[in-house]
N, C-alpha and C positions, 0 to 999 in steps of 0.2 A: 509380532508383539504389539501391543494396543493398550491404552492407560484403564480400560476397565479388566483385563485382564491381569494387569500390574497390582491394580488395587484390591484386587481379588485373593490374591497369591502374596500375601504380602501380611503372614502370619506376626511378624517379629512388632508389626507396627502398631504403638496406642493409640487404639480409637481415638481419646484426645489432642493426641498428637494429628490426626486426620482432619477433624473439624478443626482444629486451629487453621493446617495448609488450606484449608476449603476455603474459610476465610480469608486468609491473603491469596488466595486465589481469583479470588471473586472481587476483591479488591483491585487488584493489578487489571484484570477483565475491564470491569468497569469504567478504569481512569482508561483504561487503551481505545475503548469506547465511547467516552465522554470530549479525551483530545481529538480523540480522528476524525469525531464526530463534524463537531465547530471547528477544527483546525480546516480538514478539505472541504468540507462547505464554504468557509470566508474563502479560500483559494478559486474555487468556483464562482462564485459571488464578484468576486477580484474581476476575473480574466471576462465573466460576463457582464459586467458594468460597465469595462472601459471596453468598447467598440475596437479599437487602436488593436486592444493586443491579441486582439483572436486573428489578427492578420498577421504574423508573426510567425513564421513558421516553429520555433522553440517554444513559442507560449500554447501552441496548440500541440506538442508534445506535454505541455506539461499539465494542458488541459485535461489529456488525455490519461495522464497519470492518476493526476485527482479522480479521477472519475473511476479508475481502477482499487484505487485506496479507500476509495468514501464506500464502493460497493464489499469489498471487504471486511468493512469494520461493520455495513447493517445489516450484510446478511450470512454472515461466515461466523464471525468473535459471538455474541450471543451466543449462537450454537454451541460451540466449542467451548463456552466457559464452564455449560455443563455436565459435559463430561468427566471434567474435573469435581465440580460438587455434588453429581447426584448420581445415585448407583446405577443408574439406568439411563435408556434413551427413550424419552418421551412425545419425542415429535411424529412417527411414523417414518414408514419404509421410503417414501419418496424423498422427504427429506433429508434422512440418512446418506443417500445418493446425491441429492442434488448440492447440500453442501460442502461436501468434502471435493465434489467436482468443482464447485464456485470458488474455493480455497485455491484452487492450482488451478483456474481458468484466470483470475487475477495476478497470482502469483505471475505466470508465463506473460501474461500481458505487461506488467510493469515492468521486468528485465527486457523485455524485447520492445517497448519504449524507449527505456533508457540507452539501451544499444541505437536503436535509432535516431535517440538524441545525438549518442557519440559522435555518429557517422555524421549527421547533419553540422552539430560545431566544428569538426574536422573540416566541413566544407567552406566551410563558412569562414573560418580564420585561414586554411592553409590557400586556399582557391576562392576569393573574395570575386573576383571577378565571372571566372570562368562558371562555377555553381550556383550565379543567380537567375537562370532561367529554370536551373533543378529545382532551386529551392521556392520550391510557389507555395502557397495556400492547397492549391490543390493537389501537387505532389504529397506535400504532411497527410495529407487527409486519405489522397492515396495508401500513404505507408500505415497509417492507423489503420485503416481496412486491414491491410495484410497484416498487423500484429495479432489482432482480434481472430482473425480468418487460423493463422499458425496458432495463437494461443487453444483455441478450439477443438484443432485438431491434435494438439500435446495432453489435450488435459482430459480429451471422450472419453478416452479410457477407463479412467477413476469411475465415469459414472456404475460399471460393475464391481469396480477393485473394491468398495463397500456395501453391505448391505445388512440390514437389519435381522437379526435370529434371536432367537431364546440359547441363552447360556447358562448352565446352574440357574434353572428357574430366574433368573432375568434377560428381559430384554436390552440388547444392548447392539450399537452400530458397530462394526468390526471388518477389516480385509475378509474376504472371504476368497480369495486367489489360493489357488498351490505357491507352495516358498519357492519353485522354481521361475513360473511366471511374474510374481510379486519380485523377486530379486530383480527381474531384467526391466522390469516397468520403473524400479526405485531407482537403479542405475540410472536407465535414458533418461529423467526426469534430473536426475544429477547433473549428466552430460549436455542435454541440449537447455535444462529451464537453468542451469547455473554455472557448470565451466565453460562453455564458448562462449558463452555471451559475456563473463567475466572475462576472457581474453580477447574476444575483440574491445570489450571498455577500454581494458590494460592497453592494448596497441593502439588504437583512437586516441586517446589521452595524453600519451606519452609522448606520439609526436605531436600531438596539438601542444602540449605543454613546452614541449621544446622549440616548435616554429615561435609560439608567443615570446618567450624568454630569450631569445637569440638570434633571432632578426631584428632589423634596425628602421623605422618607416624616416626619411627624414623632413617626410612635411606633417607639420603640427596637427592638421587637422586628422591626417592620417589616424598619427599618436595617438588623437583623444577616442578616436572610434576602436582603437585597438585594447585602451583602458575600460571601455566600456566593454570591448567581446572576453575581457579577460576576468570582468567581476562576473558573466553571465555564466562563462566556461568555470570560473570556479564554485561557484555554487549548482552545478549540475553536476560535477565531480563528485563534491559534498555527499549530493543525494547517491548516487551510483554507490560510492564508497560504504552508504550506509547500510543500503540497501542486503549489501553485498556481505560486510562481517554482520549483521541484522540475520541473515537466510543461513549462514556458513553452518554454527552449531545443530539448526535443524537437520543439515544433509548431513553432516558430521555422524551426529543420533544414529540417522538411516542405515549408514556404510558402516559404521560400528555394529551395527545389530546384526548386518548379514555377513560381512566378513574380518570382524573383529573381536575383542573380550566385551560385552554388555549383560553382564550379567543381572538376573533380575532380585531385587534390591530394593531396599528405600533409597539409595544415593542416584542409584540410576532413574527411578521412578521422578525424584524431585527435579536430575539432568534433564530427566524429556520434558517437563514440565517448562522450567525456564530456556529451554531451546525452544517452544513454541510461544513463550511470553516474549521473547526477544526477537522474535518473525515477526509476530503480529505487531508488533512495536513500529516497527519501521513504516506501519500504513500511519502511524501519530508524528513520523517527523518530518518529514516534507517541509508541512505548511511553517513550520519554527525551524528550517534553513532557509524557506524564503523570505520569512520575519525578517532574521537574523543578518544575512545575509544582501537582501536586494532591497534599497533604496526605492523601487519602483514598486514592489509589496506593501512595503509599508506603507508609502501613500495610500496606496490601493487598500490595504485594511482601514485605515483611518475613513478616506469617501462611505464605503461600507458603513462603517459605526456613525458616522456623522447623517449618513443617510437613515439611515433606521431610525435615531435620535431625533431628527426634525419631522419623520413619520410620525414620530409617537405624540410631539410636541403638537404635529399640525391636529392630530387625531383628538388630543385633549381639547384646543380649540374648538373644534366643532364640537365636543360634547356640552363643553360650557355653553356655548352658541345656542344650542337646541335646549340646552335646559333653560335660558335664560326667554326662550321663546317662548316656549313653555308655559316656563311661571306668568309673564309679561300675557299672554292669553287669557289665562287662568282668573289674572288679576283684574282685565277687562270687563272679563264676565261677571 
């Protein structure tokens, strides 16, 4: 099943009733667009301004993140907001392909991040000692190769699972698999891009959560560094968590369509609709849990704004400077 498909076959529905959903379609697109845009850009911005924290082995997971969400949102959500408002696909066949691959090459990259984060705060709170020759700059960097390297190889596949055809005298991007291989490709993409890696977060988490809350350090200084792993640990959780009920109604869609009741429908057609406004979503909140959340952000947005602000400031100076030279020439002569 496919949303031009849906919109096709979808007799019962008023035309205005259509262009209305178009519109808040293209709205929600937009705003999804607009925050991920400037949100994971300042997150970028952040983590490459202060020299400090790309050596960090968590900031360069989360480096890593942003840079999976920012590519998302410039070259996946565009795409995909028009399939929602216009009858057709107007990009070409390569496109067709290559974004619906980008969609789940991101996708796979950011859970298998976030898993990586787990494993890395797990180390790091439960084995503080023992896991700091693991945890280097270059191990991270290591481990981000392998997400990217795995992400790649999860997600080749899509690049045939879509492809562009004429249907009822339009063209349009569509599965073009048999339901037998499509079924087993929807699965693994279930199993390995969203239930393991959701249970190893579960399992990571749960005892990190439990060593933090139930052991006892009883020298001060100890204390305060375990105050500090415990605001990092909970706003990585944040995101994981988000991330996590964010993707769930999408795969939900999926496994409904092949071995459940989904019947096709305006109720269902609007279901798939906001299961994929609420995926795409989650590349827009990152940067507002780490607003929200880390003390050490916010500074870092603020350097950012204050930086740009004294750019533009010093930038007006020299314009007055050179006009005032200018004229003072001019007057000369």
């Amino acid at each position: 099943m496919n949303e031009y498909n849906l919109k096709m076959d979808l007799p019962a529905v008023n035309t205005s009733s259509l262009k209305a959903e178009s519109v808040l379609i293209s709205l929600g697109f937009s705003l999804i667009f607009l925050l991920g845009t400037v949100g994971n850009s300042l997150v970028l911005a952040v983590l490459f301004h202060n020299g400090q924290m790309n050596h960090k082995t968590t900031n360069l997971f989360i480096l890593n993140l942003g840079i999976a969400d920012l590519s998302f949102i410039l070259f996946c959500v565009p795409f995909q907001a028009t399939i929602y408002t216009l009858d057709e696909w107007v990009f070409g066949a390569v496109l067709c392909k290559a974004v619906h691959f980008f969609i789940f090459l991101t996708m796979y990259a950011s859970i298998f991040t976030l898993t990586a984060v787990s494993v890395d705060r797990y180390l790091a709170i439960c084995y503080p000692l023992r896991s700091r020759e693991m945890r280097t700059p270059k191990n991270a960097l290591t481990s981000i190769c392998v997400v990217w390297l795995l992400a790649l190889v999860f997600s080749s596949p899509y690049l045939s699972y879509y492809s562009q055809m004429d249907l009822a005298g339009s063209v349009v991007c569509i599965p073009v698999w048999e339901s037998k291989p499509r079924i087993i490709m929807d699965v693994c993409t279930f199993v390995f891009g969203y239930l393991i890696p959701v249970l190893v977060l579960c399992l990571t988490y749960a005892r990190t959560i439990r060593y933090l809350w139930t052991s006892v350090d009883p020298v001060k200084d100890v204390s305060e560094s375990r105050r500090a792993k415990r605001k990092v640990t909970k706003m990585i959780i944040i995101v994981a968590v988000l991330f996590c009920l964010c993707w769930l109604p999408h795969h939900l869609v999926i496994l409904c369509m092949w071995f459940g009741h989904f019947p096709l429908n305006h109720t269902t057609y609007v279901f798939r609709i906001l299961s994929h406004l609420v995926a795409y979503t989650n590349s827009c909140l990152n940067p507002i849990v780490y607003a929200l959340v880390s003390k050490h952000f916010r500074k870092g947005f603020r350097k950012v704004f204050s930086c740009s602000l004294r750019r533009r400031e010093v930038n007006k100076v020299h314009v007055i400077q050179a006009v005032n030279t200018v004229s003072s020439e001019e007057t000369s002569n």
